[in-house]
C-alpha positions in Angstrom: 8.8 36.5 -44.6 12.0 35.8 -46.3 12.7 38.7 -48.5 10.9 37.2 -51.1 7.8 39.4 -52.8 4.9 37.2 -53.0 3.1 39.3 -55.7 5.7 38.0 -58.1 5.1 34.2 -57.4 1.1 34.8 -57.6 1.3 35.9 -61.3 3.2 32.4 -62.4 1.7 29.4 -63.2 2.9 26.6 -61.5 4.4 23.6 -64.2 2.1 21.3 -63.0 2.7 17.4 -63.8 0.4 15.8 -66.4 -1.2 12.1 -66.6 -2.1 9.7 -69.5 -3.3 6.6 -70.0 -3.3 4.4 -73.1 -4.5 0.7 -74.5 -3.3 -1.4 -76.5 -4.9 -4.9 -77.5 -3.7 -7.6 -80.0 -5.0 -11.1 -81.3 -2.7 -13.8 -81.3 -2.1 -14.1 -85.2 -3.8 -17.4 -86.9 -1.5 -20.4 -86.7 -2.3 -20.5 -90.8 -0.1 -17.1 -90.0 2.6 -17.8 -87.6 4.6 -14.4 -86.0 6.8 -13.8 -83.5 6.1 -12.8 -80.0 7.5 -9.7 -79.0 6.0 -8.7 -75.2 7.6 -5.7 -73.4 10.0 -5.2 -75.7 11.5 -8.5 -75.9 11.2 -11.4 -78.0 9.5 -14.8 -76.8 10.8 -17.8 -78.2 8.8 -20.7 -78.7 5.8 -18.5 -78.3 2.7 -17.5 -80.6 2.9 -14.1 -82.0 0.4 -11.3 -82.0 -1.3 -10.0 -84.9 -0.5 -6.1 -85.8 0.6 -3.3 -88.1 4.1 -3.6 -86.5 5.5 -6.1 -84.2 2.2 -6.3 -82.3 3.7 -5.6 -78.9 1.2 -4.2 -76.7 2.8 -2.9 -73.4 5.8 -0.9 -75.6 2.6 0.1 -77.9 0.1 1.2 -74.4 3.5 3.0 -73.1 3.5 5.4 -76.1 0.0 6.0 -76.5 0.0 7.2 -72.4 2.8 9.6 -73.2 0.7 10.6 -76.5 -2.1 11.0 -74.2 -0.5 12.9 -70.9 1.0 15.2 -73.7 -2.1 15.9 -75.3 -0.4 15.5 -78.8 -2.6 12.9 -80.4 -2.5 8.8 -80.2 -0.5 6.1 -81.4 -2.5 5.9 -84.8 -1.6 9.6 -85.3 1.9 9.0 -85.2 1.9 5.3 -86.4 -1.4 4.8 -87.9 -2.0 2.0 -90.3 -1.4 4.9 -92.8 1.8 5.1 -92.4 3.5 2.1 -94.9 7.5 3.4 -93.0 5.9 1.5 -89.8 5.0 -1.6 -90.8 6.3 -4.3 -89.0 8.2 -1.5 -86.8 9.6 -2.5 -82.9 7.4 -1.6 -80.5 10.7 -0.5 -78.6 11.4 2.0 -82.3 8.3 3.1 -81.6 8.2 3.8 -77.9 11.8 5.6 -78.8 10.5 7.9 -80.5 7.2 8.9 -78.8 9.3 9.6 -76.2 11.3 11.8 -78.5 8.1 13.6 -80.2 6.8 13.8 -76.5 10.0 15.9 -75.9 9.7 17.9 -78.6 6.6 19.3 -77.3 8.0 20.5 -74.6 7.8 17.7 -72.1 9.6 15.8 -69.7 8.7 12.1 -68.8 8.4 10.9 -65.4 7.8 7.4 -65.5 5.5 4.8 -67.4 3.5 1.7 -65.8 2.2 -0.6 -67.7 -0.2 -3.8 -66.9 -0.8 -6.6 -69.4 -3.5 -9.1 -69.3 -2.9 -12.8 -70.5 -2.4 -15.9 -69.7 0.7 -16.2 -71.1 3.5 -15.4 -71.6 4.5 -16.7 -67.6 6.0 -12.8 -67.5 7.7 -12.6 -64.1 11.0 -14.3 -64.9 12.0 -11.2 -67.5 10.3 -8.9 -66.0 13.5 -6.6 -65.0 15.1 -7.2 -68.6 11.8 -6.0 -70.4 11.8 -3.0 -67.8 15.8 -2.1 -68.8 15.1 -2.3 -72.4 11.7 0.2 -72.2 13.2 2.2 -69.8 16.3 2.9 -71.9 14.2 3.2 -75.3 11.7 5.7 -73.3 14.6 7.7 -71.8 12.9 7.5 -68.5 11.7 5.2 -65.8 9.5 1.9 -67.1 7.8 -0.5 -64.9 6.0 -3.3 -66.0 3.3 -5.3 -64.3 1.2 -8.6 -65.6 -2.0 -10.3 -64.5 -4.8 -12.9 -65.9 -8.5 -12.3 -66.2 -9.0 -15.3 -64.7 -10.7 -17.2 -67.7 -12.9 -14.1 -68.6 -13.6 -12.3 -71.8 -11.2 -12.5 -74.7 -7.7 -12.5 -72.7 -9.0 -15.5 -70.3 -10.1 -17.3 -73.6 -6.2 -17.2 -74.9 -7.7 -15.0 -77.9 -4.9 -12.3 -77.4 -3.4 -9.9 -74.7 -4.5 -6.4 -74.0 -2.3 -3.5 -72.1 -2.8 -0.4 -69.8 -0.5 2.4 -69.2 -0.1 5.5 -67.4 2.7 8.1 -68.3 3.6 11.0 -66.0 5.1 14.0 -68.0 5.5 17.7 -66.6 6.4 20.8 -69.0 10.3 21.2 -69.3 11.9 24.1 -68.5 
């Protein structure tokens, strides 16, 4: 042994890491209704926008709904709910920002994000590492973003919209 009294380590509980996952899905808005695309963060010119209560950004909006989710603290419509007139329009980056920050507040630390979208476009790869810098710095911890097509099936292989997956890693601070 090395000096060490095991009774003492068997009475703590070990700060154990904690997983989450959240969704996010968007139409593309109707072109009677043009809006800007904003994907990861970051604004897509020449594109056609999603429809949503804020900017419609579903991988910054699936980010903070895993960190909601690995915290246990509720889900994006909790904290940003159609309810709630001060997040209208809101960037999905403002609102990653401060999920991360209410996911601090309750104690937590974040490990990392990953997030997955599904569409057919955006063509994503080319600013992929700039939509990673710009998550990453709003979540205050490591984002990595990933992108795939459904390969012409259900609502996301139609063109109808793009859908998102994330999972957060958090762990108690302190």
């Amino acid at each position: 042994m090395n000096g060490t009294n095991p009774t003492n380590n068997a009475s703590r509980t070990p700060l154990l890491p904690r997983t989450g996952i959240g969704i996010d899905v968007h139409a593309f808005a109707p072109e009677s209704d043009p809006q800007p695309l904003w994907l990861g963060g970051l604004f897509w010119e020449g594109e056609r926008g999603l429809a949503g209560h804020s900017d419609g950004d579903p991988v910054a909006h699936a980010a903070a709904d895993a960190l909601f989710s690995a915290c246990g603290i509720g889900d994006l419509g909790t904290h940003f709910g159609m309810d709630r007139p001060e997040f209208a329009g809101a960037s999905g980056v403002t609102l990653l920002a401060e999920a991360a920050r209410i996911a601090r507040a309750a104690g937590f630390e974040i490990g990392n994000i990953a997030v997955q979208f599904v569409g057919n476009r955006p063509k994503f790869g080319p600013r992929r590492e700039e939509s990673q810098r710009v998550l990453t710095e709003a979540a205050g911890a490591p984002v990595s973003v990933s992108a795939t097509t459904s390969d012409g099936l259900g609502f996301t292989g139609r063109g109808e919209g793009i859908s998102a997956v994330a999972t957060a890693l958090v762990y108690p601070a302190g």
